[in-house]
C-alpha positions in Angstrom: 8.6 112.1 109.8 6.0 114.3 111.3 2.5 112.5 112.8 1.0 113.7 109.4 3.4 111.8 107.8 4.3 108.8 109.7 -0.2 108.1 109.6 0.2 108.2 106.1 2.6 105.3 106.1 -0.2 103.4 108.2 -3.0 104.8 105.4 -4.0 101.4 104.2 -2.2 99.2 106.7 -4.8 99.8 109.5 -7.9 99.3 108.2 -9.2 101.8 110.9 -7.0 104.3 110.7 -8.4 107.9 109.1 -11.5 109.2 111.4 -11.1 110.3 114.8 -11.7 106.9 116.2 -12.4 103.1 115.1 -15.6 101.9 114.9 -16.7 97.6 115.5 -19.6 96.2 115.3 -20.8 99.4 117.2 -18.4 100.0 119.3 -16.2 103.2 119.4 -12.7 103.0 120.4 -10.0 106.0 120.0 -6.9 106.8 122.2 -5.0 109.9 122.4 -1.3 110.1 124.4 -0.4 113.8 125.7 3.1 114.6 127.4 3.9 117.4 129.8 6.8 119.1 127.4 4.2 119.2 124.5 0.2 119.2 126.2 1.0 120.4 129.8 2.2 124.1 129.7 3.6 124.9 133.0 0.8 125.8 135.6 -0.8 123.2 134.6 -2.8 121.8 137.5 -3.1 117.6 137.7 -6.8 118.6 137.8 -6.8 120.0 134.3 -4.3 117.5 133.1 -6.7 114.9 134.0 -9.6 116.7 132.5 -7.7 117.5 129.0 -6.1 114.0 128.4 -9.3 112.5 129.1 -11.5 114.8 127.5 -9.3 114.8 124.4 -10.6 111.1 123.7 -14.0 111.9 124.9 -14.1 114.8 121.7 -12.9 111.7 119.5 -16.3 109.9 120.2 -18.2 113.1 119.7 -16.6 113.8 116.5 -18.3 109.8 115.4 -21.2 111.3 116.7 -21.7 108.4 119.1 -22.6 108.3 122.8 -19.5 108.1 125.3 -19.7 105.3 127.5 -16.0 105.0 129.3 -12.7 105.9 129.7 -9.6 104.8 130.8 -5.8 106.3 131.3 -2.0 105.5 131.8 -0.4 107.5 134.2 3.5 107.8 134.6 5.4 110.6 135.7 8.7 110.5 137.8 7.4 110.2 141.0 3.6 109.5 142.7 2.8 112.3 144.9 -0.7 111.6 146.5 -2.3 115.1 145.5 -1.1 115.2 142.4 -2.2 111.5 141.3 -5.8 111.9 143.2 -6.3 116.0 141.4 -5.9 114.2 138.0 -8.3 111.5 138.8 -11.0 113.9 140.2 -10.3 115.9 136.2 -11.1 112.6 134.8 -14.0 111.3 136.8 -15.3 114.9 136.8 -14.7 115.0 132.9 -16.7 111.7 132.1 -19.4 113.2 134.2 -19.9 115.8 132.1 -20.5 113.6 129.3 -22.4 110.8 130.9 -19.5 108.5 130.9 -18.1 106.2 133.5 -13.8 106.6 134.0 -13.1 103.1 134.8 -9.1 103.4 135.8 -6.2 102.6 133.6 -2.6 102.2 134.6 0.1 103.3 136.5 3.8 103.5 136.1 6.9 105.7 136.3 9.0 107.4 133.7 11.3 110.9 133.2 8.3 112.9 131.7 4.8 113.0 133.3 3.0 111.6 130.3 -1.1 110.3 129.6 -2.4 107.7 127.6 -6.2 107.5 127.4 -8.8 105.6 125.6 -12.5 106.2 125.3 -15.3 104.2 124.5 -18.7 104.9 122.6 -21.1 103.7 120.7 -23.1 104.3 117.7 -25.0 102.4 115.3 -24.9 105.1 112.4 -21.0 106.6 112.8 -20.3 110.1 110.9 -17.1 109.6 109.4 -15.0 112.4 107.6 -15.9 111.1 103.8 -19.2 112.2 103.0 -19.5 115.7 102.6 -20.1 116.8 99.4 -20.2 120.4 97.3 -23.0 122.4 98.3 -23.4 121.3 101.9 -22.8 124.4 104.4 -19.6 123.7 106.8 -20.6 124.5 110.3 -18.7 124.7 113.8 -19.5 124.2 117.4 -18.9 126.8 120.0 -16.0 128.9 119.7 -12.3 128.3 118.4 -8.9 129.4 120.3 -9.6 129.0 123.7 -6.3 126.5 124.3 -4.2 129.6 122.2 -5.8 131.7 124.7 -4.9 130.1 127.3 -0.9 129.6 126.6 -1.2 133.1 126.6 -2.4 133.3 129.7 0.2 130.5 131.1 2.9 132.1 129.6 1.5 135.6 131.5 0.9 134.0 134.9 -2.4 133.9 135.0 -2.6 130.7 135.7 -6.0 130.2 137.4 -8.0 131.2 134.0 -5.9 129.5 131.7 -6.8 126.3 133.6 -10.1 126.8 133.0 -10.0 127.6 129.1 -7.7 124.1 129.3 -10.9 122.1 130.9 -13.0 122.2 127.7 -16.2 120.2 127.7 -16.2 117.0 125.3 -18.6 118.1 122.5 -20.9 114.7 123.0 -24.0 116.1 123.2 -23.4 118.0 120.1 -22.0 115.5 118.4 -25.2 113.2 119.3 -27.5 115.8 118.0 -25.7 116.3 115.0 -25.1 112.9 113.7 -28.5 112.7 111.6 -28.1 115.7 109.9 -23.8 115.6 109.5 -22.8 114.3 106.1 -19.2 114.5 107.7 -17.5 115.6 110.7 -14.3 115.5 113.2 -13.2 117.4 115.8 -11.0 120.4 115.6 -8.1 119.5 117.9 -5.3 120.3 115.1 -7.2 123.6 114.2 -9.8 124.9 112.1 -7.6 125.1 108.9 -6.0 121.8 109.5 -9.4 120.1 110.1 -10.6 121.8 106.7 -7.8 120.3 104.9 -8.3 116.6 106.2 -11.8 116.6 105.8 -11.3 117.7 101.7 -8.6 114.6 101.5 -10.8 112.8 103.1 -14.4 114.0 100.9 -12.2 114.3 97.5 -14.3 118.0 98.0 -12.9 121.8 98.7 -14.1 124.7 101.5 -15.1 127.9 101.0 -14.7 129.7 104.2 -16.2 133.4 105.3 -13.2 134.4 107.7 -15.8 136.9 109.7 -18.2 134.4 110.0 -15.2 132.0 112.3 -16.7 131.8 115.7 -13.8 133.3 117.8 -13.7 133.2 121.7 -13.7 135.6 123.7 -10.6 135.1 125.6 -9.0 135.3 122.1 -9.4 138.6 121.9 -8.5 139.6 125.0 -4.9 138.4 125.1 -4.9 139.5 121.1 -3.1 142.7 120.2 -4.3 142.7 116.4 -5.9 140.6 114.0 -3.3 138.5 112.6 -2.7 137.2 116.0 -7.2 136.4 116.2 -6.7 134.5 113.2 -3.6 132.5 114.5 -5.0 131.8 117.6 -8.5 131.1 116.0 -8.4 129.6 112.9 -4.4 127.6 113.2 -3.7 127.0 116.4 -5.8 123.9 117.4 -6.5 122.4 120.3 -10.4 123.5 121.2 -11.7 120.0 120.4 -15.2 121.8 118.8 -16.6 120.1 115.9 -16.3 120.9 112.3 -19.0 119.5 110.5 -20.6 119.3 107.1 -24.6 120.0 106.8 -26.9 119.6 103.6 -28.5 123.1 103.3 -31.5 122.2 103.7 -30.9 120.7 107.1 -28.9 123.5 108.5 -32.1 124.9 110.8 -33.0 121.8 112.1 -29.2 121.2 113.1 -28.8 124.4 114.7 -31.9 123.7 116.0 -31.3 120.3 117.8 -27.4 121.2 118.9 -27.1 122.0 122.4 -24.5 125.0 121.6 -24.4 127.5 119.2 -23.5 125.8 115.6 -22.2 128.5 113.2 -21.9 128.0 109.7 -18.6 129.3 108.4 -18.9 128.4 104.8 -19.3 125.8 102.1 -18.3 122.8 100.6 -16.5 123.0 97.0 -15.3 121.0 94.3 -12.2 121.7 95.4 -9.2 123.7 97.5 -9.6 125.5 100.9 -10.3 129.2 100.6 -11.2 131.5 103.1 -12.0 135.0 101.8 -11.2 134.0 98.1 -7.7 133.2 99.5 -5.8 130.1 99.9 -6.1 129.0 103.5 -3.0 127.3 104.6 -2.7 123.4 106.0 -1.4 124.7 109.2 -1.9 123.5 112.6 -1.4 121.7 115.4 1.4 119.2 115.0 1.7 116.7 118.0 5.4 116.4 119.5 6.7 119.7 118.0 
């Protein structure tokens, strides 16, 4: 089984399972576990890794549009170098700052891959989960998509020092906080922009009408881009930005854009049913963790 798959078995078993993180009696708890063959292209400094694994289950809390309060992480690679474990602390604590949250430690212990295991903490007394949007609503974006895509690029290229800092995204908290009274549903886009649309329509029982032009694309994207099918790969399927994809009555969509703290483009609309963009099927593709 793939993840898909193998949380589909869980569908119903784990009362929790389904939005980016649980939710009791107001408190938000999510974990996220990220290994260096999969998460960790080579280049990647302990810094970043710190940053990204941490900042991964920060995005969780801003996708419940709840207020990040702490975070903790599991660290076990084949051997302790000092540097190495103190740069991925100083990504973590530097991370939390970002957001206003406290890293509190975690664990430590040894094994054949350097692998992560963090958990965040939030809370919120009126959680946005990813079952109310509803046909009509406009679906809207934070920021700008295929930055991580952007960035293996760049790894791949040598150009190490920029890719690390496309990897050290900022946790989307703030927005997430702004956006919870006018979000009928949301969750982040870690597995892509398509893939998000596709579990936010199982999710809503709804469809998505997307206007491919209107896909807030970054910069970087097009600059390690040699045409346009690659812009819409590295934009649209290939995950890993951790921006929020949100649904927005209409007639709250100034206000929202208003009150978020980043740009919030509106990409499309909510329908009865499918995911289009341009008129044409827009494929469940995405990012797949441990492929």
């Amino acid at each position: 089984m793939d993840e898909r798959a193998a949380l589909s078995v869980l569908d119903g078993v784990v009362g929790h399972a389904g939005d980016d993180a649980a939710i009791v009696d107001g408190l938000v708890v999510t974990t996220d576990m990220l290994h260096e063959r999969t998460d960790f292209p080579a280049g990647t400094t302990r810094y970043t890794a710190g940053w990204r694994a941490v900042g991964a289950s920060l995005s969780d809390v801003a996708a419940m549009g709840a207020a990040a309060t702490a975070a903790v992480a599991a660290y076990a690679a084949p051997t302790f170098e000092e540097d190495e474990l103190l740069a991925f602390v100083g990504g973590a604590l530097d991370v939390c700052d970002r957001v206003g949250a406290e890293y509190v430690g975690g664990d430590l212990d040894t094994h054949q891959e350097f692998t992560v295991s963090t958990t965040a903490l939030g809370r919120t007394d009126d959680p946005v989960t990813r079952t109310g949007a509803r046909p009509g609503d406009r679906v809207c974006v934070t920021g700008s998509l295929g930055r991580s895509g952007a960035a293996l690029r760049l790894f791949e290229d040598g150009d190490v020092g920029r890719a690390n800092d496309l990897f050290q995204f900022e946790p989307r908290v703030a927005a997430g906080r702004a956006l919870a009274p006018y979000a009928s549903a949301m969750m982040d886009s870690s597995d892509g922009l398509a893939r998000s649309l596709h579990q936010l329509a199982e999710a809503s029982g709804c469809g998505f009408a997307v206007e491919g032009d209107a896909v807030p694309v970054d910069d970087a994207v097009h600059d390690v881009a040699d045409d346009a099918a690659t812009v819409r790969d590295l934009g649209w399927y290939f995950g890993e930005d951790f921006e929020l994809v949100c649904t927005v009555p209409e007639r709250d969509v100034p206000a929202a854009r208003s009150a978020c703290p980043v740009p919030l483009s509106v990409v499309g609309r909510v329908t009865e049913s499918g995911v289009t963009v341009d008129g044409e099927e827009m494929p469940d593709r995405g990012f797949t963790h441990g492929q």
